[in-house]
Structures are given as structure tokens and as C-alpha cells.
C-alpha positions as CSV (number, residue, x, y, z in Angstrom):
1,X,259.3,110.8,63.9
2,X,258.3,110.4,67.4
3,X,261.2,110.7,70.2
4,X,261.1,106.9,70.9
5,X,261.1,106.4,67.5
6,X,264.0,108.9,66.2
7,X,267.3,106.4,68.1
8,X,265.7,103.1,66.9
9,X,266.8,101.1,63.9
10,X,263.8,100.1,62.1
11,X,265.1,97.1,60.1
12,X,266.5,95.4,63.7
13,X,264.0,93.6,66.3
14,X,263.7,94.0,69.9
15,X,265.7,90.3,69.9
16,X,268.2,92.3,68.1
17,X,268.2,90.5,64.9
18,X,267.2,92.0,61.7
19,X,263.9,91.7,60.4
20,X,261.5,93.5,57.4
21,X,259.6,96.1,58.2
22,X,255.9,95.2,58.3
23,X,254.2,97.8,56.7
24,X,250.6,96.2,56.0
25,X,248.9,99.0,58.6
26,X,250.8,101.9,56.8
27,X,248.3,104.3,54.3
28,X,248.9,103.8,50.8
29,X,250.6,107.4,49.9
30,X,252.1,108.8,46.5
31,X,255.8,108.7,47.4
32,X,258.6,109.9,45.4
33,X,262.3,109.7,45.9
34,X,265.2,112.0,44.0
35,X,269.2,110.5,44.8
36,X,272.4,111.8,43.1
37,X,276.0,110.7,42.8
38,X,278.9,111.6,40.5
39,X,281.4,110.1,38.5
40,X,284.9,111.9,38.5
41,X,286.9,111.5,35.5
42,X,289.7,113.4,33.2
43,X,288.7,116.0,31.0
44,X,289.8,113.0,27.7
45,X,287.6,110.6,29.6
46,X,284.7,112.7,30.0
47,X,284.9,113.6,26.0
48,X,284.9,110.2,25.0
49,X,281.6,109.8,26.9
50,X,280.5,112.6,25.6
51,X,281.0,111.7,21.9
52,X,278.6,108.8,21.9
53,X,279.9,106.6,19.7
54,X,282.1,104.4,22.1
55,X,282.6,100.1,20.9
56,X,280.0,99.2,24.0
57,X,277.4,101.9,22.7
58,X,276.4,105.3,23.9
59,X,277.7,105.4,27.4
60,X,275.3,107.7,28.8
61,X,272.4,106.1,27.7
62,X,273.4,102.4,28.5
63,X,274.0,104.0,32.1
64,X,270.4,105.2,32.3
65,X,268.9,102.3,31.3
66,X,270.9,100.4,33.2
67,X,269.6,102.9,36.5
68,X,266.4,102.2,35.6
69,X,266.8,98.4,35.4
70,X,268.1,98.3,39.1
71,X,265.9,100.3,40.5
72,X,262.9,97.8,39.7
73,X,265.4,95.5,41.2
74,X,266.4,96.6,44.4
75,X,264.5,94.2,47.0
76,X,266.7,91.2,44.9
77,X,269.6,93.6,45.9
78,X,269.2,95.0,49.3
79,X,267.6,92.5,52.0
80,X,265.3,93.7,53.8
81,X,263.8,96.1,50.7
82,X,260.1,95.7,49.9
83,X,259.2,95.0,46.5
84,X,256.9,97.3,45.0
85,X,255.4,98.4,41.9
86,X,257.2,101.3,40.9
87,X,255.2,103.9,38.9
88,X,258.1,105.7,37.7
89,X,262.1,105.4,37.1
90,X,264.0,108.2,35.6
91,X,267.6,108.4,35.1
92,X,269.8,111.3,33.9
93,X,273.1,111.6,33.3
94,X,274.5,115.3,32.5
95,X,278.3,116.5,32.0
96,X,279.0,118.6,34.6
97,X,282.7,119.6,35.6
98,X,285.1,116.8,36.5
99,X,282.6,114.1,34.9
100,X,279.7,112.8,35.0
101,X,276.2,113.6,37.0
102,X,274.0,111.0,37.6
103,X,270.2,112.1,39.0
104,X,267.1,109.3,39.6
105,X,263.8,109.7,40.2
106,X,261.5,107.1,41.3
107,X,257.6,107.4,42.3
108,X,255.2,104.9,43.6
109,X,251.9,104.6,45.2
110,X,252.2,102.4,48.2
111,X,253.2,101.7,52.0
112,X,256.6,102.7,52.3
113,X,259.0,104.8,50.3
114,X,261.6,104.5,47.4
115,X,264.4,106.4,48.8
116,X,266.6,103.0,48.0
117,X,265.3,102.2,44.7
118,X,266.5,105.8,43.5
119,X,270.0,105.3,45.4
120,X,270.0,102.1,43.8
121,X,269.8,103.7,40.3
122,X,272.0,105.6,41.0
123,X,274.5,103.3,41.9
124,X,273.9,101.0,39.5
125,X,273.9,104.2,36.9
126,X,277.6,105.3,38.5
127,X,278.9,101.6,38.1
128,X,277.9,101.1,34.4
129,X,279.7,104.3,33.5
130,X,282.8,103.3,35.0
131,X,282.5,99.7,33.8
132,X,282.2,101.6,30.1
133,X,284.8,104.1,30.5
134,X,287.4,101.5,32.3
135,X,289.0,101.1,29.4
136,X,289.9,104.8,28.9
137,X,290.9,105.4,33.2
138,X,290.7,103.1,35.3
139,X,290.8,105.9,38.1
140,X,287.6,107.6,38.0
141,X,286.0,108.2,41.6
142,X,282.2,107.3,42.3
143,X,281.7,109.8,44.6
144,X,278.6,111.7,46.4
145,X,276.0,109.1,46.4
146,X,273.0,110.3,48.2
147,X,269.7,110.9,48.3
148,X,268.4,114.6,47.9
149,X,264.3,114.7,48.6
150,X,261.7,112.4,49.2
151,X,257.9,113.0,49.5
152,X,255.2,111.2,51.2
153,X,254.6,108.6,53.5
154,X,254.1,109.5,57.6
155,X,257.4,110.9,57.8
156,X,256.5,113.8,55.1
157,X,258.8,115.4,52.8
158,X,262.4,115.9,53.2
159,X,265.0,117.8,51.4
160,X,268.9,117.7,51.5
């Protein structure tokens, strides 16, 4: 990013009003996006998750799926997102002490990036695991949302 270009908020005009990026004169790059987040529960909550065989379903799965669904949906979500044909949408979630992990993965071929598809995934991914597990604790923390690497487009790769 140029110096001129490192203080300035994209997704807001020189009026001051927000506005979608146009990105028609951008190259069409391989991009790729990785986010995180994490779901902090009790050990009992994070064993019924575990087991699988909960009334809504296999927890960990639905949450996946559920990443995966958002992802291809984040320009309804987020206003001034691009839609784009998504080439790839992964979702993982892992135990890991205190609770749940949640990792996406999204790729494209286009003009801008996926950074908020995959934070969107995650998200959503982090949301359907509480919404599952509410029953159990309604305390669990969402906690650590972010993303960790993205590659391509002008601004290159980045890693957290």
C-alpha cells in the first residue's frame, strides 16, 4: 500500500459517504483467505459436542456446513461486500482446550479478496455451535475471531 493510500478508508468517498469499491480495473488474481475464532466452553459442554449424537445432529458438522453456507453469502450480509464466485469454502472445527476451534478457508479467482467471506464462516461457524450447545451453557464465549493469512491480489500475501 502506497503512503497516501495506507490512512484512507477504502469503502468511504471523498464526499464522506460510504460507497463499494470499484474494482473493474483490478487484475484477476488467485486469492485465498484463512480466519479463525474459538468457542469457549466447559469441559461437559465440550464432551457433549464431541459425542456426536446431540437431538439437533452432529454439532460439529452442522457448524461447518453452516460456515460454508455463509461464506457464499456474505455480500447479502455485509454491505458493501462484492459478490463473487467462490472457488472454494472449507470449514473445520477441532477440539482444542477450553472448546472449540473453528478454521475457514476460502479461494477465488477474481478482483478483490475473500478475507470477509472466510471471517464470515467463521462467524457464522462460531454462532451455530453456540446456538447447538445453548441448551447445555448458555455461557460459552465466541472469542478470537480473526483472520490469519491471505494471498493475492496487489496488496500480496499477509500473515498474522
Amino acid at each position: 500500500m502506497s503512503g497516501d493510500e495506507a490512512g484512507r478508508l477504502t469503502h468511504i468517498g471523498e464526499d464522506g459517504r460510504a460507497r463499494m469499491v470499484d474494482v473493474s480495473d483490478k487484475a484477476v488474481t488467485a486469492r485465498e483467505a484463512v480466519a479463525e475464532g474459538f468457542v469457549r466452553m466447559r469441559p461437559e459442554t465440550l464432551a457433549l459436542a464431541l459425542a456426536g449424537g446431540g437431538r439437533k445432529g452432529d454439532v460439529r458438522a452442522v457448524a461447518e456446513v453452516a460456515g460454508v453456507m455463509a461464506a457464499k453469502k456474505t455480500s447479502d450480509l455485509i454491505p458493501m461486500c462484492h459478490p463473487l464466485a467462490i472457488t472454494k469454502a472449507e470449514v473445520k472445527v477441532e477440539p482444542a482446550e477450553g472448546g472449540l476451534s473453528v478454521t475457514a478457508r476460502v479461494k477465488t479467482t477474481g478482483q478483490t479478496g475473500v478475507e470477509m467471506e472466510a471471517l464470515t464462516a467463521v462467524s457464522v461457524a462460531c454462532l451455530t455451535l453456540y446456538d447447538m450447545l445453548k441448551a447445555a451453557e448458555k455461557g460459552m464465549v465466541i472469542e478470537a475471531v480473526r483472520l490469519t493469512a491471505k494471498r493475492g491480489g496487489k496488496s500480496g500475501d499477509w500473515t498474522a
